[in-house]
C-alpha positions as CSV (number, residue, x, y, z in Angstrom):
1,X,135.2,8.7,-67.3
2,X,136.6,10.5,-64.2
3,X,134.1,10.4,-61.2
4,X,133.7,14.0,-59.1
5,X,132.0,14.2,-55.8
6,X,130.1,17.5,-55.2
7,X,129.1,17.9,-51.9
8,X,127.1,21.5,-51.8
9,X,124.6,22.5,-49.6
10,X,123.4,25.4,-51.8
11,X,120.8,23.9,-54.7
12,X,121.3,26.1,-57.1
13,X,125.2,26.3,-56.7
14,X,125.1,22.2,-56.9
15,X,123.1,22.2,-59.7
16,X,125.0,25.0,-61.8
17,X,128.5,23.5,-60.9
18,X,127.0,19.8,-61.4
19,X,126.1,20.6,-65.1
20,X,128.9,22.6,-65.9
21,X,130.8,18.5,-65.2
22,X,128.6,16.9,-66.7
23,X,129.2,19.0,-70.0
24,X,132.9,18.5,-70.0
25,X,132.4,14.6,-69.6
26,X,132.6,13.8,-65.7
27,X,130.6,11.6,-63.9
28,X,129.1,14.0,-61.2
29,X,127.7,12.4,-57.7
30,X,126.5,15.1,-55.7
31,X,125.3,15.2,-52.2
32,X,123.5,18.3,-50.1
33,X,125.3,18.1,-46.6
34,X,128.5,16.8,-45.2
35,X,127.3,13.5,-44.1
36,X,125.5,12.3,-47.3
37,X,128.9,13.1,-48.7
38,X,130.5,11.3,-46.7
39,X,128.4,8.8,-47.3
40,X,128.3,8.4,-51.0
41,X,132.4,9.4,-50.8
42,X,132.6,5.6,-49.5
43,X,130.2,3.9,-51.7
44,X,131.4,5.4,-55.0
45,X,135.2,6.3,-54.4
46,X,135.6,9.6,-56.5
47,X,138.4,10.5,-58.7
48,X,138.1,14.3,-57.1
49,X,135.8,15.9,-54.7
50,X,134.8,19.5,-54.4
51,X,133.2,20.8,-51.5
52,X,132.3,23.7,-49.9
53,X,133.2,25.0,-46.9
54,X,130.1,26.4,-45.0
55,X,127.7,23.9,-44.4
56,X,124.8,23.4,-41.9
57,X,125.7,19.8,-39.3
58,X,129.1,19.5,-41.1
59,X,131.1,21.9,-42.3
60,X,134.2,21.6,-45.2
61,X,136.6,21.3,-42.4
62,X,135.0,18.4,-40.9
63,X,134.2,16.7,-44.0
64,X,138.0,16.7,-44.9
65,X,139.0,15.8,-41.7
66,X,137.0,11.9,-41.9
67,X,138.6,11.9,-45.4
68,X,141.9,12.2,-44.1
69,X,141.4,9.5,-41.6
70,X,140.1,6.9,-44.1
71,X,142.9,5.5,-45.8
72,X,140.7,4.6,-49.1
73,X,139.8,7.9,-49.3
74,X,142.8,10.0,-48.0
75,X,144.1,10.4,-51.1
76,X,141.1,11.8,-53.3
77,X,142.3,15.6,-54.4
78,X,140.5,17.3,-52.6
79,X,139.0,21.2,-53.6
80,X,137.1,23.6,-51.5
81,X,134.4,25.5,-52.5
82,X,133.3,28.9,-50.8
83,X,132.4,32.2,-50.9
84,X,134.5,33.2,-47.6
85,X,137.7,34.7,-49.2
86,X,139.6,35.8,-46.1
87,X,143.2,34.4,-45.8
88,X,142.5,32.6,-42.6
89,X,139.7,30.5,-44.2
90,X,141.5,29.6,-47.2
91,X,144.9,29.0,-45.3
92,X,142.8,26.3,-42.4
93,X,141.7,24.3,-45.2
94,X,145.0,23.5,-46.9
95,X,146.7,23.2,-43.9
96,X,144.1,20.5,-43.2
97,X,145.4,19.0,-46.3
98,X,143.0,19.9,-49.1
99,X,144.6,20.7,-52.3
100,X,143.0,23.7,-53.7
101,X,140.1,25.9,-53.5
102,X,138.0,28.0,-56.0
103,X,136.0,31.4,-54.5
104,X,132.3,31.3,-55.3
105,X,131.3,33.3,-57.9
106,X,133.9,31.1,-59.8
107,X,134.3,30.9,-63.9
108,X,133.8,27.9,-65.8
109,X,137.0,27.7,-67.0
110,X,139.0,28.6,-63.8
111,X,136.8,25.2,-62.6
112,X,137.7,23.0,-65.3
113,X,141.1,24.2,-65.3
114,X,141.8,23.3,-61.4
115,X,140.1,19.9,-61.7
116,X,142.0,19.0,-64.1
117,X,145.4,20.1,-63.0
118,X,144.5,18.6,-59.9
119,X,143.7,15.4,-61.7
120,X,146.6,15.4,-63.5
121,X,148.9,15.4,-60.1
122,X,146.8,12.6,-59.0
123,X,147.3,10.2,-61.9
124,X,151.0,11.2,-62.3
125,X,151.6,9.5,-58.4
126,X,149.4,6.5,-59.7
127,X,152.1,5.7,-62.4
128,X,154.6,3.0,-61.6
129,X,158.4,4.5,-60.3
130,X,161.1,2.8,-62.2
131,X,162.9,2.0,-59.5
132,X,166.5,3.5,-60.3
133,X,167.9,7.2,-59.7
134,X,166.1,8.6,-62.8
135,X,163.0,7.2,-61.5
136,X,163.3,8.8,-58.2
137,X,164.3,12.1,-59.4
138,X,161.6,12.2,-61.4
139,X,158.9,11.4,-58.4
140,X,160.2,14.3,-56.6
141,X,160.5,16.7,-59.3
142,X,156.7,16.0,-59.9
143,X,155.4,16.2,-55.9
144,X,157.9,19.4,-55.9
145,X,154.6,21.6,-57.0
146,X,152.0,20.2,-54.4
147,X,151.3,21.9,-51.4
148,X,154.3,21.8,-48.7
149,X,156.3,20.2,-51.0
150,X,158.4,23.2,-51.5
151,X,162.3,23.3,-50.8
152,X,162.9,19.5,-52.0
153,X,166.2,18.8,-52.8
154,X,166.6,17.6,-56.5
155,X,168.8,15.9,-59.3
156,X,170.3,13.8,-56.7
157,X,173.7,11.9,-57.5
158,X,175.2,8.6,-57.6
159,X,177.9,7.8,-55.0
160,X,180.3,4.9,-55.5
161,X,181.0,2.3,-52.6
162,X,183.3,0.0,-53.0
163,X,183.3,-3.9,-50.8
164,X,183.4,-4.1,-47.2
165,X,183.0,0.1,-47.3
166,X,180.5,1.2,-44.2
167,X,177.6,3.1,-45.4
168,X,176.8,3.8,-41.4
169,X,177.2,2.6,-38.3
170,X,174.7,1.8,-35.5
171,X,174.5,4.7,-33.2
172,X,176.0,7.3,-35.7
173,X,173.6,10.3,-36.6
174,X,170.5,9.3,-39.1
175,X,170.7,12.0,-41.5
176,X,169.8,10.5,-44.6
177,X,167.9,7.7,-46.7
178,X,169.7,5.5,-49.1
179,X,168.6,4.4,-52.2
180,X,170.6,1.3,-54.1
181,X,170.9,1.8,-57.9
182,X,173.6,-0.6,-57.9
183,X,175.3,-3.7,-56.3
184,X,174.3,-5.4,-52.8
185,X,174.3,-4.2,-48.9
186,X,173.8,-6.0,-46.1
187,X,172.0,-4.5,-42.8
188,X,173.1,-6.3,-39.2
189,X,173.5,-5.5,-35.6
190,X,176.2,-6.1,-33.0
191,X,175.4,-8.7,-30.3
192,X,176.6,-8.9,-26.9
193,X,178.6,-12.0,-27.3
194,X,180.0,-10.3,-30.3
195,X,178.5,-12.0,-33.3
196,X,176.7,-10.7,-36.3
197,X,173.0,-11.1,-36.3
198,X,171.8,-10.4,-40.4
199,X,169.1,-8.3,-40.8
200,X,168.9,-7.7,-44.0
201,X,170.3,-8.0,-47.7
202,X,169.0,-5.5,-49.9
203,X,170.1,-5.4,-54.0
204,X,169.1,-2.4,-56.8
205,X,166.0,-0.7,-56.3
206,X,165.7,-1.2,-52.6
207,X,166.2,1.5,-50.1
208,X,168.0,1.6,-46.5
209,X,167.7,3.2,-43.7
210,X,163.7,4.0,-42.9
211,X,163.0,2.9,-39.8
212,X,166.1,4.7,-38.3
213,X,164.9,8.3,-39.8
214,X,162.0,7.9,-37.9
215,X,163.9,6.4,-34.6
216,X,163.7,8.5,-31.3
217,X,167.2,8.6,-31.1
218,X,167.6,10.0,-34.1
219,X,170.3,7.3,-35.1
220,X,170.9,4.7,-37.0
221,X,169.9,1.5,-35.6
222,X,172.1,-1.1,-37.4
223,X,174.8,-1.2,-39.6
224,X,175.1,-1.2,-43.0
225,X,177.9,-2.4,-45.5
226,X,178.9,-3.0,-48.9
227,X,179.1,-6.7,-50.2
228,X,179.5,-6.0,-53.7
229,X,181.0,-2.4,-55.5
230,X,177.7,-0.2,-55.5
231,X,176.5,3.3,-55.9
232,X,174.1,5.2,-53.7
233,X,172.2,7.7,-53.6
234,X,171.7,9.7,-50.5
235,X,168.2,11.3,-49.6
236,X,168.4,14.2,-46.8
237,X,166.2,13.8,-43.6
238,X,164.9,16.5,-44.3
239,X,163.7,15.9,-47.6
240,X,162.9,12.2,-46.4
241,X,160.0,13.5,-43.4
242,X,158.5,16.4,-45.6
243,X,157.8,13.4,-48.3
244,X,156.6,11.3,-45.3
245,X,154.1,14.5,-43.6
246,X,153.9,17.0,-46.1
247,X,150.9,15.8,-48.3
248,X,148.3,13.3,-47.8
249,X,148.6,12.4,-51.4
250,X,152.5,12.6,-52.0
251,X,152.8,10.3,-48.2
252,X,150.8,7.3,-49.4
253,X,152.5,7.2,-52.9
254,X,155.7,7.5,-51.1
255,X,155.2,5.0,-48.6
256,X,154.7,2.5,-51.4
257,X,157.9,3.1,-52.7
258,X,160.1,3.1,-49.8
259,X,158.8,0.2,-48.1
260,X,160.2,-2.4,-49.5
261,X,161.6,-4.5,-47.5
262,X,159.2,-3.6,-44.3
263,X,156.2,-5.1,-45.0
264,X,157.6,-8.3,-44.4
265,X,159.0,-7.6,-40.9
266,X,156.5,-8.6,-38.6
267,X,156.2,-12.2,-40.5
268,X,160.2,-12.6,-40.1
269,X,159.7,-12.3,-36.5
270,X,157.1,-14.6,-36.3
271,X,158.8,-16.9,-38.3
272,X,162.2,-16.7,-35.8
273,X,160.2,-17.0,-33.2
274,X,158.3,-20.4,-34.6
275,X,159.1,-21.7,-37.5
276,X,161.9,-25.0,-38.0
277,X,165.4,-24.2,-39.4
278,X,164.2,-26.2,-42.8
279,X,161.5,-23.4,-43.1
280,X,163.4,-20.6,-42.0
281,X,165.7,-21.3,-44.6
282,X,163.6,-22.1,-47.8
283,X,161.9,-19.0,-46.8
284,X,165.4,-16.8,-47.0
285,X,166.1,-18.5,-50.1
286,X,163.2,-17.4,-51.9
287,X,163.3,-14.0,-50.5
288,X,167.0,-13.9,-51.8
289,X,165.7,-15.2,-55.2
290,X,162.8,-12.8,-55.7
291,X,165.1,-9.6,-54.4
292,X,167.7,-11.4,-57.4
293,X,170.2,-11.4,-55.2
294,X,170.4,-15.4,-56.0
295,X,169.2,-16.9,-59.4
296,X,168.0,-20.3,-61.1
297,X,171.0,-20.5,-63.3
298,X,174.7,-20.1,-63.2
299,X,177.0,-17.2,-63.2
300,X,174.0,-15.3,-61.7
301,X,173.2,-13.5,-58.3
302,X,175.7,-13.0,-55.7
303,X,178.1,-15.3,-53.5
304,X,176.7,-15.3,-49.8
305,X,179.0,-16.1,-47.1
306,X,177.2,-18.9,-45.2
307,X,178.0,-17.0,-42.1
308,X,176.0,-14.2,-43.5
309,X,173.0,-16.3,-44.5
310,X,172.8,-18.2,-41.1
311,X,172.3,-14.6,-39.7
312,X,169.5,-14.3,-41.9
313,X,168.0,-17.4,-40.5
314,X,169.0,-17.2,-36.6
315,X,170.8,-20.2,-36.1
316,X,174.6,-21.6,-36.1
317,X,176.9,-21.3,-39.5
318,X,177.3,-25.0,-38.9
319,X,173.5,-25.6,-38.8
320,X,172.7,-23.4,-41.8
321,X,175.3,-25.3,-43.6
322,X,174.2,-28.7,-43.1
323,X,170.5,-27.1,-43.9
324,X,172.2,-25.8,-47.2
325,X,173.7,-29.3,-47.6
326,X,170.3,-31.0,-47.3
327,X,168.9,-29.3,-49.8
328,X,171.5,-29.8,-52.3
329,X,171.5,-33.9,-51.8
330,X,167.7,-33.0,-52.2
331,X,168.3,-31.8,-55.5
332,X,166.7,-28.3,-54.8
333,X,169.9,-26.0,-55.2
334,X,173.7,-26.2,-56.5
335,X,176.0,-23.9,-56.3
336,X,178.4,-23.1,-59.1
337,X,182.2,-22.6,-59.2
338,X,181.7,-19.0,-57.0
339,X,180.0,-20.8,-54.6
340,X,176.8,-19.1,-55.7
341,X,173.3,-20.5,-55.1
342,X,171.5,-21.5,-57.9
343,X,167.8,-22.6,-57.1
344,X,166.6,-25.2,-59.0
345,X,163.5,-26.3,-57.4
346,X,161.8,-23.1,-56.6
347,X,158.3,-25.3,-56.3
348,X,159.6,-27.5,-53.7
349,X,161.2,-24.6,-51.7
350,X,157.6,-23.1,-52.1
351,X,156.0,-26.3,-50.2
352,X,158.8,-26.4,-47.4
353,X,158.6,-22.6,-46.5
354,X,154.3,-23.0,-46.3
355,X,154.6,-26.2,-44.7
């Protein structure tokens, strides 16, 4: 059963509007002010909250507003309630990020029929994305309706890459996000001696470019190139921030998916910063086995030039090698006739990268 908050300072309005819920099988919580809403908004996280708009200490606007800056509650839909109809009212709230409003005296059906469309929306950016083009499409077709989701680019295509083909270059103009339905890319940046320092490998489902989107410069800042034949997709800038800004509710669900491979940033860095080679290293294996761009049997995964993985890892080729080597006589890899890496002690590699 769907919980609704009702926050409404008027008794009779609450208790009218709190029946009409209850009759159509929603759990109604109601509270008489701003604050108690607030309030009982963190205790019993609603599915939906109506509230209206003019209220004695704290009014609609404010209420919203300590919504939107609690992330366990910034996503609730979120309807006003009032019985101010000018343009100026209506436009302040949804510009504060509510998603719709009803005008007091309201219908019972024009109620039902916006909690429940509203509702709806919400539980269609709960579902799981398949994380392939038809999956993405079919997110943004979906958040196309909500509020300042308008103008998103849709139906967007497949481009082929083939190996060694540059996607970008660091310092070129970031004008769109990449999404990998097929094949592998590798991420790196120039150093000043000349060298390649990995900084990332990214397979099907995973997307590129984020961080450099939202960079000052407005460029890309690393490179990025095709290891094995792939196709892209391309996502505009522009389409790319209005998914990031536009909507409270759209932003989070978004986030989610295109943050793949960033969440783990801050441990990297820690990690070449502190930990040994041996851990470094069992760590990028397992990362490279749970992206599947290396598997536990033959035939499987990609071939990674040692170079490539020693980037990964900070340290020398030769040192990564010998690393690789160790862990071979140790009996937890091989390698098959591609010079793939097959992990064969995934348990072991476990212990050494917590160690």
């Amino acid at each position: 059963m769907k919980k609704i908050l009702l926050i409404e300072d008027n008794d009779d309005v609450r208790e009218n509007t709190a029946d009409i819920l209850e009759l159509a099988n929603y759990e109604v919580i109601t509270a008489e002010n701003g604050k108690i809403g607030i309030q009982k908004a963190k205790e019993f996280l609603p599915d939906l909250v109506i509230c209206d708009i003019m209220m004695p200490q704290m009014d609609g606007f404010q209420v919203l507003q300590n919504f939107e800056k609690d992330i366990s509650m910034a996503s609730i839909p979120f309807i006003f309630l009032t019985a101010k109809t000018e343009r100026e009212d209506i436009r302040t709230g949804m510009n504060l990020g509510a998603d719709d409003y009803l005008t007091k005296p309201f219908e019972e059906n024009e109620l039902l029929g916006v909690i429940a469309c509203r509702l709806t929306k919400h539980d269609n950016l709960k579902k799981e994305i398949t994380r392939n083009l038809k999956g993405i499409n079919s997110f943004i077709e979906e958040v196309s309706d909500y509020e300042d989701m308008e103008g998103l680019s849709k139906n967007h295509i497949l481009k082929s890459y083939e190996k060694k083909e540059i996607i970008f270059w660091e310092g070129d103009n970031a004008h769109s996000l990449f999404f990998i339905e097929s094949g592998n890319v590798k991420t790196y940046k120039g150093t000043e001696a000349g060298k390649e320092l990995v900084t990332g490998l990214y397979g099907p489902g995973d997307f590129i470019g984020q961080l450099s989107l939202l960079h000052a410069a407005g460029t890309y800042v690393e490179n990025a190139v095709i290891l094995e034949d792939a196709q892209l997709c391309a996502i505009p800038k522009a389409d790319f921030i209005k998914l990031l800004y536009g909507n409270p509710s759209v932003s989070q669900k978004f986030i989610a998916i295109v943050s793949n491979n960033l969440i783990n940033v801050q441990s990297h860095l820690v990690d070449m910063a502190f930990a040994s080679v041996r851990q470094r290293a069992a760590k990028a294996l397992l990362e490279l086995y749970e992206k599947g761009l290396i598997k536990d049997k033959p035939n499987g995964g990609m071939s990674i030039p040692r170079e490539d993985f020693a980037g990964m890892i900070g340290t020398a080729t030769e040192t990564a090698i010998r690393t690789l080597s160790d862990f071979k006589d140790e009996g937890l890899i091989t390698t098959d006739s591609g010079r793939r890496i097959i992990i064969l002690n995934k348990e072991e590699l476990l212990s050494i990268a917590d160690f």
